[in-house]
The first five atom37 places (N, CA, C, CB, O) and aatype in JSON, in Angstrom:
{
  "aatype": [20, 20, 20, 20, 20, 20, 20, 20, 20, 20, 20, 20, 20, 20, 20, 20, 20, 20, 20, 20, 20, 20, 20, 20, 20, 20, 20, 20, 20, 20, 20, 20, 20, 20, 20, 20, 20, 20, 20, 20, 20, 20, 20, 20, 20, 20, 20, 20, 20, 20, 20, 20, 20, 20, 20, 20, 20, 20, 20, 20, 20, 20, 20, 20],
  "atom_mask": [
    [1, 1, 1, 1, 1],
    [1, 1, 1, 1, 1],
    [1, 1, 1, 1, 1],
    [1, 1, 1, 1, 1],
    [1, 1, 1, 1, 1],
    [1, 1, 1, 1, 1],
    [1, 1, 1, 1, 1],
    [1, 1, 1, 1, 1],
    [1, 1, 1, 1, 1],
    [1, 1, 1, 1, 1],
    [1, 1, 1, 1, 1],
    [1, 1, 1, 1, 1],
    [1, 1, 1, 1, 1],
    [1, 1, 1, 1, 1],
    [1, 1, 1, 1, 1],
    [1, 1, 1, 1, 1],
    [1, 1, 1, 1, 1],
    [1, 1, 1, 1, 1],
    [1, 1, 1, 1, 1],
    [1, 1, 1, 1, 1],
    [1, 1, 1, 1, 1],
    [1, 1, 1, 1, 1],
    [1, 1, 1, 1, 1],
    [1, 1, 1, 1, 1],
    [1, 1, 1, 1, 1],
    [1, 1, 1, 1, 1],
    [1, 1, 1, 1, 1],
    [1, 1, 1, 1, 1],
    [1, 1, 1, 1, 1],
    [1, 1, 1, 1, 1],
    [1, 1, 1, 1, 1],
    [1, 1, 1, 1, 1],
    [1, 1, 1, 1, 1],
    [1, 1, 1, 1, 1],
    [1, 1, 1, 1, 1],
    [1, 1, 1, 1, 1],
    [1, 1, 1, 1, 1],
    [1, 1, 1, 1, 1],
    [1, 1, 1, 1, 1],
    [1, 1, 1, 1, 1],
    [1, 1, 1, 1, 1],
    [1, 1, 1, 1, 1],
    [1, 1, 1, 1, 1],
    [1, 1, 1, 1, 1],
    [1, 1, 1, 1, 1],
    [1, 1, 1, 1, 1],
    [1, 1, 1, 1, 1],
    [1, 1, 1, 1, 1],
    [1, 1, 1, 1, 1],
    [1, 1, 1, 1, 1],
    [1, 1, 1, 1, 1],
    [1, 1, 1, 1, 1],
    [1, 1, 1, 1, 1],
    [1, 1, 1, 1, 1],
    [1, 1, 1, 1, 1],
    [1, 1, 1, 1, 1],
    [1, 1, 1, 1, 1],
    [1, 1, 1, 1, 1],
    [1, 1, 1, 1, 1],
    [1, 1, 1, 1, 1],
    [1, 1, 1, 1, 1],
    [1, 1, 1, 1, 1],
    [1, 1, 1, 1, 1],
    [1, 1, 1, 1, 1]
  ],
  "atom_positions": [
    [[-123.31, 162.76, 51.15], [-122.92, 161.55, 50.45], [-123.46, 160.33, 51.21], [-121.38, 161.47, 50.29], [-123.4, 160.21, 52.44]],
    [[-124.08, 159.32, 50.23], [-124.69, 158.16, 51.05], [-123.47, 157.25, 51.81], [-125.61, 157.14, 49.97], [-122.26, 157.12, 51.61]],
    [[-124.04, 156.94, 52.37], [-122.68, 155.27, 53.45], [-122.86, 154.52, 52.69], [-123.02, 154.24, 55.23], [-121.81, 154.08, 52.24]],
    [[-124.17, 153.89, 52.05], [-124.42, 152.6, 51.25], [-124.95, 152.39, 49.75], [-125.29, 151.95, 51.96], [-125.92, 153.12, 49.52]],
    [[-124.68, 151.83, 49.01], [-124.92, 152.01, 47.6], [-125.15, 150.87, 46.9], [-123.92, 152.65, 47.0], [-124.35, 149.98, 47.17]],
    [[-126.25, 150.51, 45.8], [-126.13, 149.58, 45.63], [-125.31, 149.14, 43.82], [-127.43, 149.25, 46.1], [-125.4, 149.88, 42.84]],
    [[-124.56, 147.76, 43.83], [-123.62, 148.15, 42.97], [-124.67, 146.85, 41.92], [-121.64, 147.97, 43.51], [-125.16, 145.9, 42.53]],
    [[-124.8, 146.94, 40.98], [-125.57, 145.77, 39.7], [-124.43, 145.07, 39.41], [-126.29, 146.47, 38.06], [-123.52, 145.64, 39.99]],
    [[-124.01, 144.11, 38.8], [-123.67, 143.24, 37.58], [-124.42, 143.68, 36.15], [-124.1, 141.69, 37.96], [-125.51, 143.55, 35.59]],
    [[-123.59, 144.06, 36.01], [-124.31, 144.58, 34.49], [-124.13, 143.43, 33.68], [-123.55, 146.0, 33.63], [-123.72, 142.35, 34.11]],
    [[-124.53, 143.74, 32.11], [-125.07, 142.37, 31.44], [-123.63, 141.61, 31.03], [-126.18, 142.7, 29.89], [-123.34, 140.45, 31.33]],
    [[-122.67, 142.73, 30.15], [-121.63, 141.99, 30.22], [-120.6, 142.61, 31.38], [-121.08, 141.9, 28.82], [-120.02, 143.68, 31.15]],
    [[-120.41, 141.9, 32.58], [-119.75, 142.58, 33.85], [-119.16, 141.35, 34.12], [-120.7, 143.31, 35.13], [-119.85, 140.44, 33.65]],
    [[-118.3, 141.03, 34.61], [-117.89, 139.68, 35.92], [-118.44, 140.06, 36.82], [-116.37, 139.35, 36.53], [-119.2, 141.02, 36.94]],
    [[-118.08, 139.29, 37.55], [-118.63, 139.6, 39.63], [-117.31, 140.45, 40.15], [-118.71, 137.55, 41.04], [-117.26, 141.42, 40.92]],
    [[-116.15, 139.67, 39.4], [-114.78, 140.54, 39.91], [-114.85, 142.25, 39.23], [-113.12, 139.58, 39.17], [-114.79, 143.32, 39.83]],
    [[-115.0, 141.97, 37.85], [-115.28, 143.49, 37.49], [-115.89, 144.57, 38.39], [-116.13, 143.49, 36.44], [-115.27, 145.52, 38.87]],
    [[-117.15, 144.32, 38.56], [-117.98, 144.53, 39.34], [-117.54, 144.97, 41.27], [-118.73, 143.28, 39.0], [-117.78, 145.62, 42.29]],
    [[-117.08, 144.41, 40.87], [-116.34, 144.5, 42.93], [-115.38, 145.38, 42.85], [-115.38, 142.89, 43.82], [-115.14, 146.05, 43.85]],
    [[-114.46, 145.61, 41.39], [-113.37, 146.33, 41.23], [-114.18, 147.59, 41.25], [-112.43, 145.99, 39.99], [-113.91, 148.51, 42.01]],
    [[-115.38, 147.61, 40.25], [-115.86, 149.0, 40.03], [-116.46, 149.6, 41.68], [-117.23, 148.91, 38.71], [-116.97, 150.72, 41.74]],
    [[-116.33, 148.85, 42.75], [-117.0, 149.36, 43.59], [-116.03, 149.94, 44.79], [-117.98, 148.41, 43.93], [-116.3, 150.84, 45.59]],
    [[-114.73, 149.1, 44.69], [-113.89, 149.46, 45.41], [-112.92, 150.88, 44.82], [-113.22, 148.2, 45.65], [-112.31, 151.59, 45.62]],
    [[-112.91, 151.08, 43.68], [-112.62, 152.48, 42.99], [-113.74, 153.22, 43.35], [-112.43, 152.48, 41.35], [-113.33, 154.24, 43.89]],
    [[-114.8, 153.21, 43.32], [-115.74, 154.39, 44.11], [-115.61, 154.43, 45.35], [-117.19, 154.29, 44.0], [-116.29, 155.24, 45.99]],
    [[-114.7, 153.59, 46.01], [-114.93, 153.8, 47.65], [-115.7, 153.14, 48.5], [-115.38, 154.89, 47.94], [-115.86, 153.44, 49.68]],
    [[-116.2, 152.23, 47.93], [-117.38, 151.18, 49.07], [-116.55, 149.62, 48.75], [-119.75, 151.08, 48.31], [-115.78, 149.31, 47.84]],
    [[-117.11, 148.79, 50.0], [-116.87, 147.23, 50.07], [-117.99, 146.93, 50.4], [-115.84, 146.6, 50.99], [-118.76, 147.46, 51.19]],
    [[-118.14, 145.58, 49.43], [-118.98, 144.84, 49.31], [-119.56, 144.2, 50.76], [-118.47, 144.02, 48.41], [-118.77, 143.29, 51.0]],
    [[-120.68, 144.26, 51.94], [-121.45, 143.54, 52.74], [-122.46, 143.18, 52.52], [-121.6, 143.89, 53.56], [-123.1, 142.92, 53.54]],
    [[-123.19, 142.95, 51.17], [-124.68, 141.53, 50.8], [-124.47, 141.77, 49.75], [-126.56, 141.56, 51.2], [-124.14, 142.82, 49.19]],
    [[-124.73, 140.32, 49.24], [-124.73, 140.04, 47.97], [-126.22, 139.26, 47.82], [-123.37, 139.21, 47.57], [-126.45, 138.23, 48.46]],
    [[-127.4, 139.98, 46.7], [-128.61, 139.76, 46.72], [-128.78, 139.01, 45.06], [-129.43, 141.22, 47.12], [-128.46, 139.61, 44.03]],
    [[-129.25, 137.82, 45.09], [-129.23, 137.47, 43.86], [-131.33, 137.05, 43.39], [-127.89, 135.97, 43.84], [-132.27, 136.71, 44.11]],
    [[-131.21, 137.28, 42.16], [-132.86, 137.42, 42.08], [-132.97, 136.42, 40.66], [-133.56, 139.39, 41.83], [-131.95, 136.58, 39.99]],
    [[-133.55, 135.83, 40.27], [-134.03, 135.11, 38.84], [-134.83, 136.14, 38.31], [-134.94, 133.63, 38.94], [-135.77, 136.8, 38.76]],
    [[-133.97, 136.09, 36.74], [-134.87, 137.32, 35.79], [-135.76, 136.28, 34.85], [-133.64, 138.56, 34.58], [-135.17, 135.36, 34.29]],
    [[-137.15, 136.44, 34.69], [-137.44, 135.61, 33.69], [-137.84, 136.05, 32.32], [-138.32, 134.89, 34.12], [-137.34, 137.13, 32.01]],
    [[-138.66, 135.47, 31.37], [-138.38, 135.79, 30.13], [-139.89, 135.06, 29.94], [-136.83, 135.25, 29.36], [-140.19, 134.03, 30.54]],
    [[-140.78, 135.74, 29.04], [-141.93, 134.94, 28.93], [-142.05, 134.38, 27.64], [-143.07, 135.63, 29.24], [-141.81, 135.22, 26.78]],
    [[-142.39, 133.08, 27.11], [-142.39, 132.46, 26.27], [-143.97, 131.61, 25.79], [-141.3, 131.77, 26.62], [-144.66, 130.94, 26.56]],
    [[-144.19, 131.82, 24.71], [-145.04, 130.96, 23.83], [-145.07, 129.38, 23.67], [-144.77, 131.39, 22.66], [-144.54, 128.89, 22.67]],
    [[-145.53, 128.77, 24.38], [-145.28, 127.12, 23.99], [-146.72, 126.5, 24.03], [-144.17, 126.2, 25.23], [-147.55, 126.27, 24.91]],
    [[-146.64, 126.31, 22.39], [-148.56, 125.59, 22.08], [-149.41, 126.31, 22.59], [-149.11, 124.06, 22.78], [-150.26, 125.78, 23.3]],
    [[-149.42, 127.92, 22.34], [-150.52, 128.72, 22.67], [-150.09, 129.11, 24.01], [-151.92, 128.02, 22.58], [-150.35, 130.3, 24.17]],
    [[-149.68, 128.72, 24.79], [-149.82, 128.59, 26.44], [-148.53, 129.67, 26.63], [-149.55, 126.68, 27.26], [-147.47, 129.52, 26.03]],
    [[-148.82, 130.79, 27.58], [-147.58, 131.74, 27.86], [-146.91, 130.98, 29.24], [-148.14, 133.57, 28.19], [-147.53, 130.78, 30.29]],
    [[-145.49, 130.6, 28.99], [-144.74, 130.3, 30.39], [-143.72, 130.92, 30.83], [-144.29, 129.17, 30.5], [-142.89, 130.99, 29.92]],
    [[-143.24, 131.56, 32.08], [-142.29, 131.91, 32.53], [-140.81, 130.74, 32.39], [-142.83, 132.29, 33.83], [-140.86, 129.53, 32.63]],
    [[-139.8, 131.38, 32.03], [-138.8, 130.34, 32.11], [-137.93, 131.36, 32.83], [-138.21, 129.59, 30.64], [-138.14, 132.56, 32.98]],
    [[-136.56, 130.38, 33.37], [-135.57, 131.29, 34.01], [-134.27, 131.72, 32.64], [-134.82, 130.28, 35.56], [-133.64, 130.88, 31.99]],
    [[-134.18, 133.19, 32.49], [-133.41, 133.77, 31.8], [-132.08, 134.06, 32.2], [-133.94, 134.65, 31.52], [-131.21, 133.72, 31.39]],
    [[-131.65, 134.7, 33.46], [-130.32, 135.14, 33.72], [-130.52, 135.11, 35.78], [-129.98, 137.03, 32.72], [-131.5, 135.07, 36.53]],
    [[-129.51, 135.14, 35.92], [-129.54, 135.52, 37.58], [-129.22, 136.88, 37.17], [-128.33, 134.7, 38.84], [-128.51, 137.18, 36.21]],
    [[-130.03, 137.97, 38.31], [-129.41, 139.32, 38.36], [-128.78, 139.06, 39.67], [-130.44, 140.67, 38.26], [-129.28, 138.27, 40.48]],
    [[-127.55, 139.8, 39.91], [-126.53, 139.71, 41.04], [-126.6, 141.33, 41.25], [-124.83, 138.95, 40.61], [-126.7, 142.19, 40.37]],
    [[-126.53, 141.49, 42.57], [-126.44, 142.97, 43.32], [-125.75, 142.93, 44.52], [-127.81, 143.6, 43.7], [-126.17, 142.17, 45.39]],
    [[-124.71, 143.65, 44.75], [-124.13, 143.91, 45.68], [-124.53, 145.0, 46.53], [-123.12, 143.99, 45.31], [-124.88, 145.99, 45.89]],
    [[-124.61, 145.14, 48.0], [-124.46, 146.49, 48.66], [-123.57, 146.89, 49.17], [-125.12, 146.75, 49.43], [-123.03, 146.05, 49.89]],
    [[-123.07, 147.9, 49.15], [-121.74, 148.65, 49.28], [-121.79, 149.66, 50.1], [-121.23, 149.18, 48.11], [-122.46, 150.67, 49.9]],
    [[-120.94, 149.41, 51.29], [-121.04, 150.66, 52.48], [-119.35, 151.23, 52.23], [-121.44, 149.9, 54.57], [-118.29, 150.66, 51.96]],
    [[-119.75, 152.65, 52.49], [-118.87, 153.43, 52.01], [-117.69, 153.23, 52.77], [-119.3, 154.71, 51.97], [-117.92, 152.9, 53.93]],
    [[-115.93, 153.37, 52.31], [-114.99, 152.66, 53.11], [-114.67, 154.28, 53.82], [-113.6, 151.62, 52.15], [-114.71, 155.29, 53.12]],
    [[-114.41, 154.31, 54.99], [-113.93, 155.83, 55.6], [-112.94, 156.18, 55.15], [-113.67, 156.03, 56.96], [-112.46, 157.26, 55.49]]
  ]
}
Protein backbone atom coordinates (compact mmCIF):
# COMPACT_ATOMS: atom_id res chain seq x y z
CA UNK A 1 0.00 0.00 0.00
CA UNK A 2 1.32 3.48 -1.04
CA UNK A 3 2.18 6.29 2.05
CA UNK A 4 1.14 9.02 -0.49
CA UNK A 5 -1.69 9.60 -2.83
CA UNK A 6 -2.81 12.07 -4.81
CA UNK A 7 -6.44 13.34 -4.06
CA UNK A 8 -8.25 15.78 -7.35
CA UNK A 9 -11.15 18.19 -6.78
CA UNK A 10 -13.38 16.86 -9.03
CA UNK A 11 -15.63 19.07 -11.21
CA UNK A 12 -18.50 19.26 -8.94
CA UNK A 13 -16.42 18.61 -5.43
CA UNK A 14 -15.76 21.43 -2.65
CA UNK A 15 -12.23 21.58 -1.29
CA UNK A 16 -14.01 20.45 2.07
CA UNK A 17 -15.68 17.51 0.24
CA UNK A 18 -12.65 16.62 -1.09
CA UNK A 19 -10.48 16.60 2.22
CA UNK A 20 -13.44 14.61 3.75
CA UNK A 21 -13.03 12.06 0.89
CA UNK A 22 -9.40 11.79 1.82
CA UNK A 23 -9.51 11.54 5.41
CA UNK A 24 -12.13 8.44 5.08
CA UNK A 25 -9.45 6.71 2.96
CA UNK A 26 -6.90 7.29 5.56
CA UNK A 27 -4.49 10.05 4.35
CA UNK A 28 -4.07 13.97 5.47
CA UNK A 29 -3.67 16.47 3.38
CA UNK A 30 0.50 17.93 3.17
CA UNK A 31 0.51 20.08 -0.51
CA UNK A 32 -1.92 21.54 -2.01
CA UNK A 33 -0.92 22.01 -5.95
CA UNK A 34 -3.09 24.31 -7.91
CA UNK A 35 -2.67 24.53 -11.92
CA UNK A 36 -4.86 26.86 -14.55
CA UNK A 37 -6.92 24.68 -16.97
CA UNK A 38 -7.39 26.50 -20.20
CA UNK A 39 -9.89 26.32 -22.89
CA UNK A 40 -9.05 27.35 -26.50
CA UNK A 41 -11.14 29.83 -28.22
CA UNK A 42 -11.85 31.44 -31.70
CA UNK A 43 -11.73 35.29 -31.66
CA UNK A 44 -11.65 36.97 -35.40
CA UNK A 45 -10.00 33.95 -36.85
CA UNK A 46 -7.18 34.08 -34.25
CA UNK A 47 -7.06 30.83 -31.73
CA UNK A 48 -6.48 32.14 -27.92
CA UNK A 49 -5.92 30.43 -24.77
CA UNK A 50 -8.20 31.81 -21.98
CA UNK A 51 -8.27 30.71 -18.28
CA UNK A 52 -11.20 28.10 -17.72
CA UNK A 53 -11.17 26.59 -14.14
CA UNK A 54 -8.31 26.21 -11.44
CA UNK A 55 -7.58 22.42 -11.07
CA UNK A 56 -6.83 21.90 -7.21
CA UNK A 57 -4.83 18.66 -6.05
CA UNK A 58 -4.04 17.62 -2.87
CA UNK A 59 -1.24 15.09 -1.67
CA UNK A 60 -2.09 12.80 0.88
CA UNK A 61 0.32 10.79 3.10
CA UNK A 62 -1.13 7.91 4.57
CA UNK A 63 -2.30 8.49 8.46
CA UNK A 64 -0.64 5.29 10.57
Amino acid sequence: MSKKKMFEVEENETIEMCLERMNNEGYMPVRRMEKPMFKEEKVNGKSEFVPARQKIVFEGKKID
